[in-house]
C-alpha positions as CSV (number, residue, x, y, z in Angstrom):
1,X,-8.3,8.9,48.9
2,X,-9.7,10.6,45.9
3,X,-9.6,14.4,45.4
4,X,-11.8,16.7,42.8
5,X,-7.9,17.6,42.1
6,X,-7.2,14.3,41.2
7,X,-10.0,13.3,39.1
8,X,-9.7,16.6,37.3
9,X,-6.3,15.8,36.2
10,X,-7.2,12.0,35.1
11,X,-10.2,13.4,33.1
12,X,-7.2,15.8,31.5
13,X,-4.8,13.0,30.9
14,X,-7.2,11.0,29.2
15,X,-8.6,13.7,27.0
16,X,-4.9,14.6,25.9
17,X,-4.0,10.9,25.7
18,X,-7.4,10.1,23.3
19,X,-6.8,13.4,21.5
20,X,-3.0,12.4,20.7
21,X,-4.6,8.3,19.6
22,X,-7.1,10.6,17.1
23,X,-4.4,12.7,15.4
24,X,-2.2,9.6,15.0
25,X,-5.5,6.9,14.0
26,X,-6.9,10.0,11.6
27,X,-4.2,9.8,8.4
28,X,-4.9,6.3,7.9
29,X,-8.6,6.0,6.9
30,X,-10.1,3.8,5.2
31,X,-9.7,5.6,1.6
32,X,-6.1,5.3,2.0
33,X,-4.0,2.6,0.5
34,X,0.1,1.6,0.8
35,X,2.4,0.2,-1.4
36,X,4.2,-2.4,1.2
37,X,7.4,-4.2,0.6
38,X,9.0,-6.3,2.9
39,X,10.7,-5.6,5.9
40,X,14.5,-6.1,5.0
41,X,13.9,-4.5,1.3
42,X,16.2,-1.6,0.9
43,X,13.3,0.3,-1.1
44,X,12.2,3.0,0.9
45,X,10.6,5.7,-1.1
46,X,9.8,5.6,-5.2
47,X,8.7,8.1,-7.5
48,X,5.1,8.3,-8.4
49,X,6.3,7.4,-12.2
50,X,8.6,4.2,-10.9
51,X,6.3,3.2,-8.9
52,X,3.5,3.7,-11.9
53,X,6.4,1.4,-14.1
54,X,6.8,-0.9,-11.7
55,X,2.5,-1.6,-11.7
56,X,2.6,-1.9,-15.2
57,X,5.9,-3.9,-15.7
58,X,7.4,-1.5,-17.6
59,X,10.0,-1.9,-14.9
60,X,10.7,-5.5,-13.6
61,X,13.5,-5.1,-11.5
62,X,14.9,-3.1,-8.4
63,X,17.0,-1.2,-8.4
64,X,20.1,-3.6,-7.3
65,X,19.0,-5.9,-10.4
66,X,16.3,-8.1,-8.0
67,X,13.4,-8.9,-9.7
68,X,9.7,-7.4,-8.4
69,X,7.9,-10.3,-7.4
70,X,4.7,-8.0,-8.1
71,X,0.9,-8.6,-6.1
72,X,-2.1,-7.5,-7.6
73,X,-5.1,-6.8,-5.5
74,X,-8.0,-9.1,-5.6
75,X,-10.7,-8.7,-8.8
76,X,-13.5,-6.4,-7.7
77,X,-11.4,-4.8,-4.5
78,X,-11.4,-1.4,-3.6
79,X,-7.5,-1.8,-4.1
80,X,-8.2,-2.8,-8.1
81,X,-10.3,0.1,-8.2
82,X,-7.8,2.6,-7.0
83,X,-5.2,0.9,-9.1
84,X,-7.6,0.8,-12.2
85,X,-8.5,4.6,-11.9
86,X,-5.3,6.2,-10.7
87,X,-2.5,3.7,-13.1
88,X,-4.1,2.1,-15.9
89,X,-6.9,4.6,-16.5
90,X,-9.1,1.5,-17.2
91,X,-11.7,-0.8,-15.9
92,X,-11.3,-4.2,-14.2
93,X,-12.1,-6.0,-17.5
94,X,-9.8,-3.6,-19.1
95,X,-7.3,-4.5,-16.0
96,X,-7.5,-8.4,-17.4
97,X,-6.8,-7.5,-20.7
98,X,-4.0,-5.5,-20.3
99,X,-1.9,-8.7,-18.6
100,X,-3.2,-11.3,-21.1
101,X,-1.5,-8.8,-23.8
102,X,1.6,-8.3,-21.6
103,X,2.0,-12.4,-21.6
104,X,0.8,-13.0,-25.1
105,X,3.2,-10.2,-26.2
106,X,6.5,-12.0,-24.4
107,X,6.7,-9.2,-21.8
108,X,6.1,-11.6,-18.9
109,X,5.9,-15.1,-18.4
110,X,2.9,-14.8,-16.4
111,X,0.2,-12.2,-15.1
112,X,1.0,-11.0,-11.4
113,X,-0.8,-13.0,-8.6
114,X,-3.7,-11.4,-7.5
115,X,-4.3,-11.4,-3.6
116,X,-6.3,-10.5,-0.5
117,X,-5.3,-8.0,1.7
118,X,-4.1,-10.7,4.0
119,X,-2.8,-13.2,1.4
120,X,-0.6,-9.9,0.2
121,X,0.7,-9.7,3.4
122,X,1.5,-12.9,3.6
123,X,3.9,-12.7,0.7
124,X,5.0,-9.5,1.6
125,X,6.2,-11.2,4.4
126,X,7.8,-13.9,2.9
127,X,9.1,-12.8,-0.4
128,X,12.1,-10.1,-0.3
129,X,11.3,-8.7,-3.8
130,X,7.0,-8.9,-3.0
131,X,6.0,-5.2,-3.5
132,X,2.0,-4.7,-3.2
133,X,-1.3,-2.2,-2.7
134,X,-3.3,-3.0,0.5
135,X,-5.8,-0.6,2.2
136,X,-3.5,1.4,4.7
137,X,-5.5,0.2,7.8
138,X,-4.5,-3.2,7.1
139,X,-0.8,-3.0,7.5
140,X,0.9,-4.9,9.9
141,X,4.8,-4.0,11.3
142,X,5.4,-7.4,9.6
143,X,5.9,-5.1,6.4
144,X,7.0,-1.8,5.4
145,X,5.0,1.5,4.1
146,X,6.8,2.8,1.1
147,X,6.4,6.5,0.2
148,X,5.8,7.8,-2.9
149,X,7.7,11.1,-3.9
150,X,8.1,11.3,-0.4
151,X,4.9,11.1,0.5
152,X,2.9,8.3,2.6
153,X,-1.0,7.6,3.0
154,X,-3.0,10.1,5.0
155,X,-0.3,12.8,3.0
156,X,-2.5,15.8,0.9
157,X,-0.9,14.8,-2.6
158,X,-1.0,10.8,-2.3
159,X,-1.2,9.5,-5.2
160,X,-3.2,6.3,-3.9
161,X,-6.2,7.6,-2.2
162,X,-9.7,7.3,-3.4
């Protein structure tokens, strides 16, 4: 049998319980994006200015002498946008340009691969060395969330919020 006592408690534990859900759900909105890497990678946290050298291939390599197998978000994506405004200080267009000169200039043999959300996952998954930028609410436990100078999306400071 139901008592006021009862339900007064319930209506308590689901207040608490969809109060805790908000505070965990609310860092992770949608002007938030990750840098992921797989699962078994070693890389945990990077500095904003490895991570910005890594994004531009100035760097090409982990740490333990790997090479970055390096995802680019799709053309015209909110994740290109971040990455245009807050890394290259440029444009798509201007995004385009910058890896035809890399190749033409012998610093790589080809442009990164440019990918979904999901497609970056994918890879993510699959490749030990994949490092990429997806929107934060897409992550999956398939991958992990590096942070950057310690710091992870939903953080005041991120570097990678719009």
């Amino acid at each position: 049998m139901e008592t006021k006592t009862m339900r007064t408690r319930a209506r308590k534990i689901i207040h608490v319980s969809m109060t805790a859900l908000a505070v965990c759900i609310a860092p992770l909105g949608a002007a938030d994006y990750a840098v992921v890497v797989n699962a078994a990678s070693p890389v945990t946290d990077l500095s904003q200015n490895a991570l910005i050298q890594i994004l531009k291939a100035e760097k090409q390599s982990w740490d333990g002498g790997d090479k970055v197998f390096l995802i680019m978000p799709k053309e015209g994506s909110k994740e290109e946008d971040i990455l245009c405004s807050k890394v290259y200080s440029t444009d798509s267009d201007g995004l385009k340009k910058y890896w035809t000169s890399q190749v033409f200039q012998n610093h790589m043999n080809s442009a990164p691969k440019n990918a979904t959300n999901r497609v970056a996952l994918k890879l993510v998954e699959e490749k030990p060395n994949a490092v990429a930028i997806i929107n934060a609410k897409d992550v999956t436990p398939a991958v992990k969330i590096i942070t950057i100078d310690g710091k992870k999306p939903g953080d005041a400071g991120y570097l990678l919020k719009e």
